[in-house]
TISEKE-543775 format. One record per residue: x, y, z of N, C-alpha, C in turn. Coordinates in steps of 0.1 Angstrom, whole numbers, plus 5000, padded with zeros to 4 digits. Example, Ala and Ser with C-alpha at 12.3 -4.5 7.8 and 13.67 -1.06 7.14 Angstrom:
BEGIN
513249435078512349555078513249675078
512849785071513749895071512950005079
This chain:
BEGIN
753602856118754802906111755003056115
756803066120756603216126756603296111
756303446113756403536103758003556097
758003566081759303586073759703706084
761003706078762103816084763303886075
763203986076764904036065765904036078
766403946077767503906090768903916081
769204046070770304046061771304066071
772803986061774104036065774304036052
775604136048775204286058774004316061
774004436069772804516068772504646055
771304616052771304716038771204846043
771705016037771605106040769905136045
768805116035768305116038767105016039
766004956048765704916047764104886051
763204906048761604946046760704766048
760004766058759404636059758204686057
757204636050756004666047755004526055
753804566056752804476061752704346046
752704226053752304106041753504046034
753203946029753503856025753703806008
754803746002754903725989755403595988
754603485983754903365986754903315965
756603305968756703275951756503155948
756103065952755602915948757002835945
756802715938757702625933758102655915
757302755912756802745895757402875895
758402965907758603105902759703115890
759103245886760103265867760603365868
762103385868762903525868763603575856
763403675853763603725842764603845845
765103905828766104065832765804135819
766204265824766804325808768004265804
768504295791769504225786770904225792
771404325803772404395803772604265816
771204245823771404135834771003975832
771403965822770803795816771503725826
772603735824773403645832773503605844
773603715853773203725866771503695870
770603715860769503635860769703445861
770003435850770203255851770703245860
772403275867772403215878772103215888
771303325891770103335906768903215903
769003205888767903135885768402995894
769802925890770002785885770802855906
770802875914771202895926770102895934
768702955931767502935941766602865936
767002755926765802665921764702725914
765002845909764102945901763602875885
762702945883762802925864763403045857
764103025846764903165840764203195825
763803245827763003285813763403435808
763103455794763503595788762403655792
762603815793761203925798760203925788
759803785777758603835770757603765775
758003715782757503625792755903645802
755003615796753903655804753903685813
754103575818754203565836756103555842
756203675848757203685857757203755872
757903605878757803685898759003775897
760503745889761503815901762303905884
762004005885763104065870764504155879
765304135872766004215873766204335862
766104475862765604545855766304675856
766704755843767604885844767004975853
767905065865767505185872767305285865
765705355860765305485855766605525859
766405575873768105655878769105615881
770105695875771605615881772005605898
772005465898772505395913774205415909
774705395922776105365923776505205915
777905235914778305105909777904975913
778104955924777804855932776304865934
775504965936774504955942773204875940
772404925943770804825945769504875945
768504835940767104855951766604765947
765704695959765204575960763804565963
763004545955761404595961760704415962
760104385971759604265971757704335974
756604295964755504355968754604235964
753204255968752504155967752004055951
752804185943752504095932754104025924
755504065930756604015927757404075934
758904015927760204085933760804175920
761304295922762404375912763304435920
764504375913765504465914766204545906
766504685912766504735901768504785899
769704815891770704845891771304895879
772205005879772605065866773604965867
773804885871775404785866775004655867
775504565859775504395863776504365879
777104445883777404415897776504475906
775704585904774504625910773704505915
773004455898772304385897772304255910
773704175903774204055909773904105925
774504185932774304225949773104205953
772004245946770604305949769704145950
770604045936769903905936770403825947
771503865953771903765965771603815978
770903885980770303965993769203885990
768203875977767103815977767403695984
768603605977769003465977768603445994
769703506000769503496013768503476016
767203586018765803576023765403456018
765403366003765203266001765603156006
766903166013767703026017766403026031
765303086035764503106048763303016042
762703006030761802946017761103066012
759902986007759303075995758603186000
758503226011757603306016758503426015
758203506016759003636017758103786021
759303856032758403986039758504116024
757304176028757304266016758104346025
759304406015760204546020760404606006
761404726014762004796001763704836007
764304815998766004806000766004905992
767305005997768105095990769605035993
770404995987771604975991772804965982
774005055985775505045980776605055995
777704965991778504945997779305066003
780105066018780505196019781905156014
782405056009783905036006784104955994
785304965981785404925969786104795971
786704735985787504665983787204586001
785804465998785504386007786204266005
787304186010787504086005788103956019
788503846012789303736022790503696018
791003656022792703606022792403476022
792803336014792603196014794003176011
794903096022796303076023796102986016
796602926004796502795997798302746003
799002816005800502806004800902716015
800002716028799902606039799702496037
798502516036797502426035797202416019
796602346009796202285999795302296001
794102385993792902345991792502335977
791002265978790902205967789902275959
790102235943789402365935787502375940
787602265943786102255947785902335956
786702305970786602445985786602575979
787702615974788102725968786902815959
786002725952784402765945783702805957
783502685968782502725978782802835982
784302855989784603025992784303145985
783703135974783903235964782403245965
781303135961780203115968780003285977
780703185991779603216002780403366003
781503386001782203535994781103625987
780703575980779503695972777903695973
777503595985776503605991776303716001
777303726006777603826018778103936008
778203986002778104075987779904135992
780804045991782304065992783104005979
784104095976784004075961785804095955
786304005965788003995967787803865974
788703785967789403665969790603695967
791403715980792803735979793603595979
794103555968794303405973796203375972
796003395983797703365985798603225980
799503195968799103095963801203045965
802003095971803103065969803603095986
804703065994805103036003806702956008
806902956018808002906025807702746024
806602706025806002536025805202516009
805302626003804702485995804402615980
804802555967804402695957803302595948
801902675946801202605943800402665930
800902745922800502745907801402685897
801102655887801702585879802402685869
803702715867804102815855805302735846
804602785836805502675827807002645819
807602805822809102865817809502795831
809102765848810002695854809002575861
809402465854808302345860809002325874
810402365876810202295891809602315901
809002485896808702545912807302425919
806802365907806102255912806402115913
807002075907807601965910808801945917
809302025924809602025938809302115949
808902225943808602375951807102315963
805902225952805302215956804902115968
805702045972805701945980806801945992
806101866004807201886013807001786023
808401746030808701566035807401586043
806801666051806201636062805301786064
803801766071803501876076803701906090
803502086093804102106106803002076115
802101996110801001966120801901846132
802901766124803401646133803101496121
802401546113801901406102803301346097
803501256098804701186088803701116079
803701126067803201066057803701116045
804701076043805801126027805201226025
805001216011805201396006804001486006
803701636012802201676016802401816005
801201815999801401945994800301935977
800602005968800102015959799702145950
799602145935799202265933798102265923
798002375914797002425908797202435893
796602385886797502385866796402475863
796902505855796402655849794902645846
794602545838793402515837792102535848
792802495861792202515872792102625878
793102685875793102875875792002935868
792102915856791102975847789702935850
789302825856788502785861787702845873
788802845881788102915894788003075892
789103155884788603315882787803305874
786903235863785803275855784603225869
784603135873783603125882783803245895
784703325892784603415907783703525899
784603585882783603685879782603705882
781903525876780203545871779903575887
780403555895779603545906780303735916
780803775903781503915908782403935918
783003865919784303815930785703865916
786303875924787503935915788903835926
789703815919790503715925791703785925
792603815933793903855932794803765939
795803775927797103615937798103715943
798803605951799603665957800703595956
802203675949803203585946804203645956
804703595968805703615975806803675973
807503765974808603835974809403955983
810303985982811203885981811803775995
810803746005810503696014809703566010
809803486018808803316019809003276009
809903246003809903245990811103105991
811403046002812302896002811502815993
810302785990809702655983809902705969
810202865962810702875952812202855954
813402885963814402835963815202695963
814002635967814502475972814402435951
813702485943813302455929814702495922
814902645924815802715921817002745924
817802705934818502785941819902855940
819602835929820702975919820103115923
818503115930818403275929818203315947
819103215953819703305963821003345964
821003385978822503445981823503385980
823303225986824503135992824403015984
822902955972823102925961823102765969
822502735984821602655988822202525989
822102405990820502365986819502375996
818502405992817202416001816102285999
815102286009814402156012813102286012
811802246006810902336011810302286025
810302426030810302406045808902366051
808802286065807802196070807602256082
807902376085807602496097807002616092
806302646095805802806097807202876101
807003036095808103096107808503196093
809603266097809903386091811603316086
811703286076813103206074814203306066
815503286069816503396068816703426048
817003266039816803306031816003316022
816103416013815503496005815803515991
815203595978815503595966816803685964
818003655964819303725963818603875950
818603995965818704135952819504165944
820804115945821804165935821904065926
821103985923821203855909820403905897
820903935889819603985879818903915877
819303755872818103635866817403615878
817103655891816203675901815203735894
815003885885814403965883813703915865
814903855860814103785849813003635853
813503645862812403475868811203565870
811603645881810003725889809603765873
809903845868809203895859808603795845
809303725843808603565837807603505846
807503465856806703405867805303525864
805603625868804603705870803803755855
804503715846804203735828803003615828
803203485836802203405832801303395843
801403465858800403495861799203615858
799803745851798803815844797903745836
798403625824797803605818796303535822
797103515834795903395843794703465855
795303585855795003675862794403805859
793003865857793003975849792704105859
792604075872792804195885793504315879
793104395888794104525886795104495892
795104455905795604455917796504325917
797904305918798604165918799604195935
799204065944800104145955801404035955
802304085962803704065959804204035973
803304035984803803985997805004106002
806004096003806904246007806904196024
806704076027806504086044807504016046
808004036062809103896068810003886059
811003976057811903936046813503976052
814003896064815303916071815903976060
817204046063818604056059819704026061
819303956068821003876073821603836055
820803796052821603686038822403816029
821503906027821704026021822904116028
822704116040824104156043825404086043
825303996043826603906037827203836026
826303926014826103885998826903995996
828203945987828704055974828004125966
826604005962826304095952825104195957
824404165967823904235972824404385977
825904365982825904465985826904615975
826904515964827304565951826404635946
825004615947823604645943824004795954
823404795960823504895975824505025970
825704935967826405065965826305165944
826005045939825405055928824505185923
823605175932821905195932822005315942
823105335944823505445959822505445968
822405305974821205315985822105315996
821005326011821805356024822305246028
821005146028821404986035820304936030
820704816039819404696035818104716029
817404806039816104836044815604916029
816705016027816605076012816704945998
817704876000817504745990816204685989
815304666000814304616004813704655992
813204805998812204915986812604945971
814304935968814604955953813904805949
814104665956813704565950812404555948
811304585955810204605953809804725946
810204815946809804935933810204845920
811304765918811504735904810404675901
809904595908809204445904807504555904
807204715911806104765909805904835897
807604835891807604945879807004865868
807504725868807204645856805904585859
805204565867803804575871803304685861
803804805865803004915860803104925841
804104875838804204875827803404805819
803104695827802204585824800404635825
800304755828798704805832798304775846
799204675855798904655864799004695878
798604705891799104795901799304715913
800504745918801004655929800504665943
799804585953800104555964801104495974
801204555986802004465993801704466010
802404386014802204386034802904536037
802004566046803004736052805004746051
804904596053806704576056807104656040
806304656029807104776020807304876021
806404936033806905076039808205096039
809305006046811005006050811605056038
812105146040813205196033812905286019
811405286027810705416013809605366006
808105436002807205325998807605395983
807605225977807605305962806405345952
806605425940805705495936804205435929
803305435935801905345925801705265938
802405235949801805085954800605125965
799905035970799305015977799804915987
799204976000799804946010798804826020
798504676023797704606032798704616043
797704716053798004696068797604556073
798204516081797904386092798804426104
799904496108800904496117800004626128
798804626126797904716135797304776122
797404966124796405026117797705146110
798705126116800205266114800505236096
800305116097801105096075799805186069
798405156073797505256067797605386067
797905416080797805566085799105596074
800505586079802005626069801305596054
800305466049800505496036799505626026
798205646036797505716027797805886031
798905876044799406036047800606066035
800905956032801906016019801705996006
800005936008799005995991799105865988
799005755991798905605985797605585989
797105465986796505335991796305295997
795405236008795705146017794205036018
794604936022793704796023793704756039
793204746050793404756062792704576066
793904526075793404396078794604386089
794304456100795004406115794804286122
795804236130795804106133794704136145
794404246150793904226164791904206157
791704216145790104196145790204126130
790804086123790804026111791503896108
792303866121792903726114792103606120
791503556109790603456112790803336119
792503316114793203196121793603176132
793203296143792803356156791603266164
792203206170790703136182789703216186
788703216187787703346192788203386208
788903306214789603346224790203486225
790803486215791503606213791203696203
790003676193789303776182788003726182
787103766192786103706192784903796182
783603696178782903756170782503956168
782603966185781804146191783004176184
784704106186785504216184785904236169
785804136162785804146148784904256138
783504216149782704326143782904486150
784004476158784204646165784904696154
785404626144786604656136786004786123
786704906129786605036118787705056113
787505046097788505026087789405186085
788505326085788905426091789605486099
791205516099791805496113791105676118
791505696130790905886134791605926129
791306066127792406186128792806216108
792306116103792406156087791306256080
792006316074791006446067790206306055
789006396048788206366043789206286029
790306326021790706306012791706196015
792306156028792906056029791905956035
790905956037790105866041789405806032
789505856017788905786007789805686003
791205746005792105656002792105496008
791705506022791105376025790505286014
790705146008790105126000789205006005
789604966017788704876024789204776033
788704646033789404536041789404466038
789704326047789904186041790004086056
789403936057789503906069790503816064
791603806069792603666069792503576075
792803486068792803316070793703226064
795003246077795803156073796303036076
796002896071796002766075797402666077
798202746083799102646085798902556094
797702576107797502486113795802466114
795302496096793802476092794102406085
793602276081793602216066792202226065
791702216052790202246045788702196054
789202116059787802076069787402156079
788602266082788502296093788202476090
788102536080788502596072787402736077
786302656075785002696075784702776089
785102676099784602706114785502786121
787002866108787602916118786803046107
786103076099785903166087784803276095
784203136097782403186104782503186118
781603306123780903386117781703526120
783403496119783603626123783503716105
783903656095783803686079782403776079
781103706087779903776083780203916092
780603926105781004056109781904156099
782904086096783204186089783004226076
782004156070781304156057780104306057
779704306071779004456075779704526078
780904536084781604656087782004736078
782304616063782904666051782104726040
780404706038779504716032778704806040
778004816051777104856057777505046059
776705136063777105266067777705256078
778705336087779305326097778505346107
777205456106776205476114775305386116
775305266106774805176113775205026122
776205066125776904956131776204936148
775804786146775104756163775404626162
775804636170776404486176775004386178
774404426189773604376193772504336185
772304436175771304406162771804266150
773104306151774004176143773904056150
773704036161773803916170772203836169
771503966169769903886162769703806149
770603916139770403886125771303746126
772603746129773203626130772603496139
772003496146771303346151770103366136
769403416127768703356122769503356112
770403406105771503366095771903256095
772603226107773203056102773002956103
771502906099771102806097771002816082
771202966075771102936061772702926055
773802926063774802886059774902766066
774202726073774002566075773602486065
772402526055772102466045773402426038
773402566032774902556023775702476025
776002376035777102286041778202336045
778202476055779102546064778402496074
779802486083779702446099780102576103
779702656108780302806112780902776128
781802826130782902796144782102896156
782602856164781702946179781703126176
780803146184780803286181781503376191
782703296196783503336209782803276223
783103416231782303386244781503506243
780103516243779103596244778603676261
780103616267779403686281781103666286
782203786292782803816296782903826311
784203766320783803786333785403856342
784803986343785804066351785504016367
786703956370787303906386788303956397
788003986406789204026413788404046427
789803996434789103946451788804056460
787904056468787104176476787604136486
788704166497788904146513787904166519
786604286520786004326521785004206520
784304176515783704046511784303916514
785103926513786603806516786303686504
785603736496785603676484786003736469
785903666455785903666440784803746437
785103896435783503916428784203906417
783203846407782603826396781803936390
782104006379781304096369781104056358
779803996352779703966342779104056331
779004046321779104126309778704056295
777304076289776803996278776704066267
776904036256776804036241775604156238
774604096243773204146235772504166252
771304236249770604296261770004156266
769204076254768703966254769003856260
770403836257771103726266770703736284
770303576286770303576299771403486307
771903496319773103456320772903366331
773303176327772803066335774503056343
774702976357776202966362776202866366
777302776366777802636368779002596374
779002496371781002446374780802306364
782002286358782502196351781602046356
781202026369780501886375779301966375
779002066373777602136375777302176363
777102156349777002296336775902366345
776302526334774902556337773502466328
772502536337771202456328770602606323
770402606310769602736300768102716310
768102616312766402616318766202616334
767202676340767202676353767302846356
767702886369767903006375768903086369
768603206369769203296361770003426370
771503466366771703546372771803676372
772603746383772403866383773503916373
774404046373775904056364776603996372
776704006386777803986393777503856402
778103796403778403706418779503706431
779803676444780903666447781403496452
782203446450782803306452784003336466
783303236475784703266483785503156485
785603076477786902946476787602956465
787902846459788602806449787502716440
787902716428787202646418786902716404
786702656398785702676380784802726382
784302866375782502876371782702896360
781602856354780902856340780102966341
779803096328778803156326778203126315
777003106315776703036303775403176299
775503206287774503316279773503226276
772203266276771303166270770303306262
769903236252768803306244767103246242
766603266247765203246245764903046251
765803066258765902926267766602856261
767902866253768902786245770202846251
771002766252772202796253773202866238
773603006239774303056228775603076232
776803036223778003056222778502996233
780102966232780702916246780602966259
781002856270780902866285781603016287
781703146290783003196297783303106311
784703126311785203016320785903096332
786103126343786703156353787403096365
788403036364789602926371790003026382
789803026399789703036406790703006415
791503016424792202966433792603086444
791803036458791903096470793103056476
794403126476795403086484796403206495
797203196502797503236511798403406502
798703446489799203536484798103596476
796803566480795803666472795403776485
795603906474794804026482796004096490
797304046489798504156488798904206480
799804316478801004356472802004306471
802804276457803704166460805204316463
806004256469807204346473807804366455
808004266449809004276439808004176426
807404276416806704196406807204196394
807004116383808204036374807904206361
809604236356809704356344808504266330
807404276334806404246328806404346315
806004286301805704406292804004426291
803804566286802704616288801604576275
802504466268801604396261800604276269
801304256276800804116284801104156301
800204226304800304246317799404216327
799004126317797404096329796604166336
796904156349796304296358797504346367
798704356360799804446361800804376372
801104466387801604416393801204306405
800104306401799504166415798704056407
799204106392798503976382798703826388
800103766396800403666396800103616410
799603736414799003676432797303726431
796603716423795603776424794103656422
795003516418793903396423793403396408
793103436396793103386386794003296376
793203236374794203176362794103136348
794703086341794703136328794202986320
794003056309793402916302794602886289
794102816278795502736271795702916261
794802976261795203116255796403246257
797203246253798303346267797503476262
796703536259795603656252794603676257
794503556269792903536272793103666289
794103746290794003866298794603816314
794703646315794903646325796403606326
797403586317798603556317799403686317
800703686321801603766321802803746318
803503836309804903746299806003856302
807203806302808603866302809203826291
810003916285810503876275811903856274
812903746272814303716271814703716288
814403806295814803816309814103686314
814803666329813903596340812903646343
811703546349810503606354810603566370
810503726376810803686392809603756401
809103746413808203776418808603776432
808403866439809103806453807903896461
807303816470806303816479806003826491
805703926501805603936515804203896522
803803786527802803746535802503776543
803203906551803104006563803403936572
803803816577804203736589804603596582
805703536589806103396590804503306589
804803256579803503096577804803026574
803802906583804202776575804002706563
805302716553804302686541804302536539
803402506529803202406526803502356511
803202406503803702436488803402536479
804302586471804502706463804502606450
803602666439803302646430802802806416
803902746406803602876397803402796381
802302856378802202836369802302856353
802902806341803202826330802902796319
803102876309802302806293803402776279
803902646276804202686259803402696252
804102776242803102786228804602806217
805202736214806402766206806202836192
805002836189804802876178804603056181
804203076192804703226194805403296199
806703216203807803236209807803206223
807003116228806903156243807003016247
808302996256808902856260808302876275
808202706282808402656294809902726301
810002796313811402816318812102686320
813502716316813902596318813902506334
814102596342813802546358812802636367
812202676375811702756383812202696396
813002806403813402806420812702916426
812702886439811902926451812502936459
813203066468813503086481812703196486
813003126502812503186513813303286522
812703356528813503436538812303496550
812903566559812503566570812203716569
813403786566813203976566813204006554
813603926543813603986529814604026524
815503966532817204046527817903926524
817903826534818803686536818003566531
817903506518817203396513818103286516
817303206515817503026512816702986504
817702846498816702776486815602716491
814402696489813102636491813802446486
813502516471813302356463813602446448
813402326438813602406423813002316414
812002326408811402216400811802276384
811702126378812102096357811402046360
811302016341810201926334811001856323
810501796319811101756303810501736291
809401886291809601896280810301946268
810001916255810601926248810602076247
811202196239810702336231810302286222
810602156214810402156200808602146201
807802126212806502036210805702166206
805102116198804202236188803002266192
802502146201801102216211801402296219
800202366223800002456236800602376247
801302386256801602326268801402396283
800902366289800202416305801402336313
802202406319802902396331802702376346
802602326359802102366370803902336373
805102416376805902376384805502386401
806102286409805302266422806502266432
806802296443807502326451807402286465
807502136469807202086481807802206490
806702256504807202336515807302216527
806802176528806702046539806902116553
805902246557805902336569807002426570
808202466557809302546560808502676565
808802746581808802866579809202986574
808703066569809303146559808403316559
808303416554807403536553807703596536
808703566533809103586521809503476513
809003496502809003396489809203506478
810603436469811003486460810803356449
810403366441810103256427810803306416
811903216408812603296399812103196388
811603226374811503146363812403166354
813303086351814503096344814103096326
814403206315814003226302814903126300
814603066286815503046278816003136268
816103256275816603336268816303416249
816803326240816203376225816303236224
815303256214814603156205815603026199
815602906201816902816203817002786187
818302786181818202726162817702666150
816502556161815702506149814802606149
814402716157813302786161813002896143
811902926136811902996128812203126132
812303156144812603266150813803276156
814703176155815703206158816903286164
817203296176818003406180816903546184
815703536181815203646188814603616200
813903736206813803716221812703616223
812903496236812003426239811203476252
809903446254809203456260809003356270
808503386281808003346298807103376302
805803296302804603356305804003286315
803403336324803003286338801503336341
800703236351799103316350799303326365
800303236377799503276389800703206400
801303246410802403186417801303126430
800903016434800102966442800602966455
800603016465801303006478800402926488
800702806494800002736505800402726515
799902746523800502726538799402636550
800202526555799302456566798202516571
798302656572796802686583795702666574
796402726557795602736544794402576546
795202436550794502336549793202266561
């Protein structure tokens, strides 16, 4: 049997391993002072413990008052050869210090003697659980709270109202459930009558007493005055145009909204929100404030009767008077408002707090003008993110801190939160998109900043999750553990290959799709060079096991790699791949348009025009494309190909379609292909035709669409 381990997530501030062993049997009895009874029993009735009062002869694990005052949160944890104590001036002390134990127990009875010092560096660790997509069930919703306060995170943000579906039960308007909550179809593609479902109060009260005890604090989140159709489709007296509405079966950012200039809008919100306090005892109630067009608002009388009313400028100002009202009566209530940065627009109002996600700028604007802020950017916190594009290292790169803030706006920081939104998660799947980037950021948010190591977390996490394996989490890949920088060497007349691993430890095995690698075979160096076409696989391996996914590298040696292209596509510098020779440079891209090798134009054509330095015979021109409708980015509607001789005088090649739909909701991989059948030519121009903005049914509607391309393939007869 190998030797116990403190393999914690987080990592404790401090932490002291002593020589030996404490092996609490099957018969162990935990006890407290009185202030921690509670938090005793249920460490007791969670590790199979016995719970006994401290008069108790015999006791292994007490929880017991700190002679000295610890921080709120804080801890100390002593495990020695004759028991365990922890010691905390608070029952949330306490509680933290027993689920650090828990952990080492979920390993068994044995246990390393150490000594823990530990408090959190942040008041506000939490997760975002989209119930408004997806439906989850009171039971999931316990487990999350669970494995939430194991990792000693103590915010359940739970988003409970939406564009698809309103999922608490309030009783001054039954319809928002009985119609709000249901909807003909999911946007998954399922036809199966009505999907959806909510939450009766009882089950509310249910799940926040179970978050307490377990020190989790739960804050809902009631939509406004945005996403809020599945309350309109119930109501629709409290929009602009007075409807009817259907609650909607798309994701997306939809035009209408709660009419500002209706007062009984403001008596609903404020009734609605009267019976969520009661169900709710948070400080903190957030109100959403995001994605909230104004088209509807600018073509409303009464809206813009409000405006002139209220002597505001425009919209953007209606925005913020509407959400200051609904913060005033919050405050009146004892309570204090959050919202999405989008309350920034048109002025932050007074008391609120600000959740960044649109990067790190809503934090920086909110705490430079003396607010709050809650920081959760899409680029390291949205969980609903394939590791493709937020992989485990980079979740854990994530510093809640933006630079450049003095000492007093940096406290304002109040912490983070990882999001997880399931419109295209339902509850099975829930888990594996959570883990293990949640445990990354569960250290970034708890741990000292000075101790952040990647590489140390990557150890502690392979012995970690096998104890959230117990628990009945499937935790989802840990990304790609080994990165591969490509680009072709004339010089070599091949692909070098730079590879790049996670941990020092990782060793790195190479393959092809008919070849894997083998973890138990030859090992390479960082780099390789390839001088054809084809797939390699990098595979990381740890201690002769294969860890985390293949990195993948798609290959193709053709007759337009290792020039300069004459004319390369008004690419944006979000998506620029490897800039201007991205599309001739023999990579290609996988179903991710994020994965670094694609390149996107926005609303315009995507054109490329290419000099091969002499007349070839070509043979076929091939460029390739991605949908993903759900991010704006269509198949062009045709892709043409002409040739020319000096670069001035073209002819048509050929022009390839497809027929796909825009409407198809998967990822779609394009190859348009372009018979040459020996045309000679020296110049190739490829034009990919946009569809311009986003086409009607699109949630996006009218705004710019995207054209994204990984690689224009040029062949020519000598090429074969």
């Amino acid at each position: 049997m190998s030797a116990p381990t403190a393999a914690l997530i987080p990592a404790p501030a401090v932490l002291e391993l002593h020589e030996g062993t404490l092996n609490l049997g099957t018969e162990a009895v935990v006890a407290a002072h009185p202030l921690f009874l509670a938090e005793a029993r249920l460490l007791a009735e969670q590790c199979s413990l016995t719970f006994a009062l401290p008069t108790t002869s015999r006791i292994d694990v007490v929880l017991t008052l700190s002679e000295t005052p610890l921080p709120e949160e804080g801890y100390e944890l002593d495990i020695t050869g004759t028991g365990v104590a922890i010691r905390a001036s608070t029952p949330t002390g306490a509680w933290h210090g027993a689920q650090t134990l828990r952990q080492l127990l979920l390993d068994g009875r044995t246990l390393p003697l150490l000594h823990i010092e530990d408090a959190p560096r942040f008041p506000w660790r939490g997760m975002l659980l989209d119930c408004g997509r997806h439906m989850m069930s009171v039971e999931y919703v316990k487990k999350a709270i669970d494995r939430l306060s194991l990792h000693r995170m103590n915010v359940l943000h739970w988003h409970l109202t939406e564009d698809q579906g309103w999922r608490l039960a309030v009783d001054a308007y039954p319809k928002l459930t009985e119609v709000g909550a249901w909807r003909s179809t999911h946007s998954s593609g399922d036809e199966g009558g009505r999907y959806g479902g909510f939450y009766t109060k009882e089950q509310v009260r249910e799940i926040v007493a179970y978050a307490a005890a377990r020190h989790v604090t739960v804050v809902p989140e009631i939509e406004l005055p945005g996403h809020s159709v599945a309350a309109l489709a119930a109501y629709p007296e409290l929009s602009c145009t007075g409807g009817p509405f259907e609650v909607e079966t798309q994701w997306g950012v939809h035009a209408d909204i709660y009419c500002a200039g209706n007062d009984s809008v403001f008596t609903f919100l404020e009734t609605v929100l009267g019976e969520v306090l009661e169900l709710f005892p948070s400080e903190f109630i957030h109100i959403g404030g995001d994605e909230a067009p104004k088209e509807r608002w600018e073509e409303c009388p009464k809206c813009q009767a409000r405006i002139r009313d209220e002597g505001l400028a425009d919209e953007h100002e209606l925005q913020s008077w509407f959400i200051g009202r609904i913060g005033d009566w919050l405050e009146s209530q004892g309570r204090r408002m959050i919202g999405w940065d989008e309350i920034l627009e048109g002025g932050l109002p007074d008391g609120a707090t600000v959740q960044s996600w649109r990067g790190m700028d809503g934090a920086l604007a909110a705490v430079r003008s003396g607010h709050d802020a809650v920081v959760s950017p899409t680029s390291h916190c949205y969980l609903d993110y394939d590791t493709g594009t937020t992989s485990l290292r980079k979740s854990y790169s994530f510093e809640p801190v933006p630079p450049g803030l003095t000492d007093a706006e940096a406290d304002r920081i109040l912490g983070g939160e990882g999001n997880m939104w399931t419109e295209y998660a339902p509850e099975e799947i829930v888990d594996t998109k959570i883990w293990p980037r949640l445990a990354a950021l569960a250290e970034r948010l708890w741990s000292p900043a000075d101790r952040s190591d990647f590489f140390d977390f990557s150890r502690r996490w392979r012995i970690h999750k096998p104890r959230l394996e117990a628990l009945g989490v499937t935790p989802g890949p840990e990304g790609r553990p080994v990165s591969i920088a490509a680009h072709f060497d004339p010089v070599l007349d091949g692909f070098v290959l730079e590879c790049d691993a996670d941990a020092p430890e990782l060793q790195l095995a190479v393959g092809t799709p008919d070849s894997p690698p083998d973890p138990a075979g030859l090992y390479l160096d960082t780099s390789l060079v390839v001088k054809g076409s084809g797939t390699v696989l990098v595979q990381a391996v740890w201690d002769g096991e294969a860890w985390g996914e293949p990195a993948v590298c798609r290959l193709v040696r053709h007759a337009g790699v290792g020039r300069e292209p004459v004319s390369a596509p008004a690419f944006s510098p979000r998506y620029a791949a490897g800039g201007t020779t991205a599309l001739i440079d023999g990579l290609r891209g996988s179903g991710n348009y994020r994965d670094g090798r694609w390149q996107g134009v926005e609303r315009v054509d995507l054109e490329l025009v290419h000099d091969l330095g002499k007349p070839r015979r070509l043979s076929r021109i091939t460029g390739g494309f991605l949908q993903d409708a759900n991010s704006w980015i269509f198949l062009p509607t045709s892709v043409e190909v002409d040739v020319s001789e000096d670069g001035i005088a073209y002819r048509p090649l050929g022009t390839a379609t497809h027929d796909v739909s825009n409407k198809v909701q998967d990822k779609v991989q394009w190859d348009a292909v372009i018979e040459a059948d020996g045309t000679p030519a020296r110049f190739i121009r490829l034009t990919a035709r946009n569809v311009g903005a986003c086409p009607a049914w699109h949630p996006g509607a009218g705004g710019d669409a995207w054209v994204f391309c990984d690689e224009v393939i040029i062949e020519t007869e000598d090429d074969q």
